[in-house]
Steps between C-alpha positions, in 0.01 A plus 500: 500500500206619687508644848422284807212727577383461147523107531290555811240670336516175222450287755213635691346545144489108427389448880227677388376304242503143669344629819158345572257796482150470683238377327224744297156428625405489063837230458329293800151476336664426162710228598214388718272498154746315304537221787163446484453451136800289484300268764169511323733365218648203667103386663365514117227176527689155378429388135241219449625209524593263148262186398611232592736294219258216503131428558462309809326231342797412278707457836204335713330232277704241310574535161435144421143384366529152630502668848147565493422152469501219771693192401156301450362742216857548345461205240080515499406623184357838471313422203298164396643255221210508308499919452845515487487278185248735382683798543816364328310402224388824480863694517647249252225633273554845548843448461528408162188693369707789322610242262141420411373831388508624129462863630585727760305469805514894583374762204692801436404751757568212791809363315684859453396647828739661629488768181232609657678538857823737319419848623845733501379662845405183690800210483885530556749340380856369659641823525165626757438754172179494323524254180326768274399501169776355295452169705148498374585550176775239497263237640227575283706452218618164663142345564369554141180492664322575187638131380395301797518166495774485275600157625337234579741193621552255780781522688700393828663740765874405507600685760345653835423816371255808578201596289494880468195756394705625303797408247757675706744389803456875641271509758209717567447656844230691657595848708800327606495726832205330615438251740410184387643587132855530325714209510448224455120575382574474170178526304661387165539183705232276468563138587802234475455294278721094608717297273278211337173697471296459208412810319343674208711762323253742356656824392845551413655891557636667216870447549452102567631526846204518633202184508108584702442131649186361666606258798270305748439796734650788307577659191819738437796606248803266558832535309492293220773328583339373795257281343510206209232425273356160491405242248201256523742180592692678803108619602374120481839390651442743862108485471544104519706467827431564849625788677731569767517803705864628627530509914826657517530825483825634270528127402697502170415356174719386287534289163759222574749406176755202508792747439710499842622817434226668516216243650203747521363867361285677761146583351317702764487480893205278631226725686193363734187533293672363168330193313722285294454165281555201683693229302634266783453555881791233618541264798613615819833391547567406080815644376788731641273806598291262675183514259430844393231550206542609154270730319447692195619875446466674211837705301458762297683436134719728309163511277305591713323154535470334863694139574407250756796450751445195718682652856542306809465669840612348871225342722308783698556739190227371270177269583212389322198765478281491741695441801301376823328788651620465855599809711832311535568547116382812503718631742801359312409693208386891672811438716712540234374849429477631837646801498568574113462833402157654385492595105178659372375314169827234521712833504892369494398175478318506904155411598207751614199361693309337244802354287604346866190279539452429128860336500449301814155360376637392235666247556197361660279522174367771620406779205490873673483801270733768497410794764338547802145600436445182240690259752256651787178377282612160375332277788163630694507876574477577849419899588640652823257774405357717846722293731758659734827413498480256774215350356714411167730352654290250744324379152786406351594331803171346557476423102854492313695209391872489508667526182192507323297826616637829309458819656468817312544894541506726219783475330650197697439082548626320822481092600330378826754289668317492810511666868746549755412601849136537395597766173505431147830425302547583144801432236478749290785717269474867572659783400414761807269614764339836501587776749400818614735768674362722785428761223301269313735449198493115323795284453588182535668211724697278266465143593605408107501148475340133594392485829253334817281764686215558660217738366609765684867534423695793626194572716793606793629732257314823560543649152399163361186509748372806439437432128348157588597179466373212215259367764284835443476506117478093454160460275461137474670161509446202254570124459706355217357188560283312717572385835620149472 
């Protein structure tokens, strides 16, 4: 046991080393230092703030076409009987032409394009890693260009399906990291391709799974088992009736059997834009579903060969081709895809910009073709060339007719629908808006789907403005038919 002067001398010792000592003029400046920094840390400038989740037009302007249309012009025809016959006459011929050629419309370098396109160091595939040079090799063997046409047949779609550049399902991306490519720009993907379209099969790929097809506005590979070949009485059976045109989107068609048990087999889901055979259009009010209409869809055989199915679909799902071109019917028809996603070249089964206003002319007899630039030059060519922005838009004003003037940008096709509040509104299906950071670096602002804006979308957006608008790099409008 230590001695009490001992445990004094302890105690003193830890005294010692919890007494407050004064301050070091060096500690003071540190601690001063290190205040300071830690305050110049806290101050640091707020980040930029996010884009908004929506343009303002989608939130300001309805997203209803009829609502740019006073209730005196909503059932005046925006097109004159006379033309309109004219122009149905015309799509009805079109139509059906594929079944009227002996050979291919397309030679071999237009037909098997997209050889041509396989580079291993420019497209990607699903995996965002280059496709290379056994993908080349594997398509080439495919194509059997060397034997093209192999096959020469008509034939039916029996199913909605996509026509691809390529006999493949993988897709083909450009510098996936870049804006405005990668998903879902899938440049194997070149059109869809509806149920009930007449086609020529020209070239079948080496493994049979494969058929090259030449459609009304497009040609493409298809699965085989998407279409059925045809024989001369089914093509004298559909050539010989009217047509109808579906008006309900997803509407489903189905052949109907007596068996109770099992009263109908789905054959495809109805799409806008789809032409059909009309056997009987019904009375309003005749029968338990109130009317209805039955028409003709075609079944592909266990041989390969294409049936007739007679189908009846509920009133508002199915009406004669053309309909009466008021803004009215219109409406009832873009409605429906308001807001459906955007998909490049018919890409999982969507629209892009061009497919969008082929489909809903459609049903009106009138024939568009399949992108942008030829649907810009199919009425009278009108240049924006040398005018300002502002300018553009007070000619289309002064000079556009709703639902029948097309406006055009490279790479892109809009519908007039009017003005609002003195500006010009467009339907249009788009898949973004370009921006620019405060460094200058591109990207985009995804809008993605159907929509109703101005020309100058996302103009409060100030990424979105500083790479311009689509008022700026609009180069002409046209009309798809006269004024009535």
């Amino acid at each position: 046991m230590p001695e009490p002067r001992d445990r004094r001398g302890a105690v003193r010792a830890f005294w010692e080393t919890i007494r407050p000592r004064p301050a070091r003029p060096w500690a003071l400046l540190l601690a001063a230092l290190l205040l300071g920094l830690a305050g110049c840390a806290a101050q640091k400038p707020p980040a930029p703030p996010k884009p908004p989740a929506e343009a303002r037009d989608l939130v300001a302007l309805p997203q209803d076409v009829a609502a740019y249309f006073d209730a005196a012009s909503l059932d005046r025809p925006f097109v004159a009987p006379k033309v309109q016959a004219e122009l149905a006459a015309r799509l009805r011929e079109l139509h059906f032409a594929p079944w009227r050629r002996t050979k291919p419309a397309h030679g071999r370098a237009d037909a098997l394009w997209g050889l041509a396109q396989l580079k291993s160091d420019r497209h990607y595939g699903e995996n965002l890693r280059p496709l290379g040079p056994a993908f080349r090799g594997e398509m080439e063997a495919l194509v059997r260009a060397e034997t093209y046409p192999n096959l020469v047949r008509p034939a039916i779609a029996t199913a909605n399906t996509s026509l691809r550049v390529l006999p493949t399902i993988r897709p083909g991306f450009l510098k996936p990291d870049k804006p405005g490519e990668g998903y879902p720009f899938d440049y194997w993907q070149n059109s869809g391709l509806l149920a009930g379209t007449p086609v020529l099969a020209t070239h079948l790929s080496a493994d049979g799974a494969w058929v090259l097809v030449e459609g009304r506005v497009a040609a493409g590979w298809v699965p085989v088992r998407d279409i059925a070949f045809v024989d001369e009485a089914f093509m004298a059976l559909w050539q010989s009736l009217p047509l109808a045109a579906i008006t309900r989107e997803g509407a489903a068609v189905s052949a109907s059997f007596a068996d109770e048990a099992f009263p109908a087999a789905f054959l495809f889901p109805g799409r806008i834009g789809m032409l059909l055979p009309l056997l009987n259009a019904g009375e309003p009010g005749a029968g338990p579903d109130g009317g209805g209409i039955t028409l003709l869809a075609p079944a592909r055989e266990a041989s390969g060969k294409a049936a007739s199915v007679a189908v009846r679909l509920r009133p508002g799902e199915a009406e004669p081709m053309p309909l009466f071109p008021t803004p009215r019917n219109y409406a009832r028809l873009a409605n429906q895809l308001m807001g459906q996603p955007y998909g490049w070249g018919g890409y999982l089964e969507n629209r892009d910009c061009s497919a969008l206003l082929l489909d809903l002319y459609a049903p009106f007899g009138i024939f568009l073709p399949r992108n942008s630039r030829q649907q810009s030059r199919q009425g009278e060519w009108l240049p924006f060339d040398g005018l300002a922005p502002e300018a553009k838009e007070a000619q289309l004003l002064a000079k556009g007719s709703p639902l029948l003037t097309l406006l055009h940008k490279p790479g892109h096709i809009m519908l007039y629908l009017g003005q609002q509040d003195g500006r010009a509104v467009i339907l249009h299906d788009i898949w973004g808006l370009r921006t620019k950071d405060g460094q200058g670096a591109e990207g985009r602002f995804v809008v993605g789907r159907v929509a109703v804006t101005t020309l100058t979308p996302g103009a409060e957006i100030p990424e979105v403005a500083r790479a311009g608008t689509l008022l700026p790099s609009l180069d002409g409008m046209t009309n798809v038919a006269p004024r009535p």
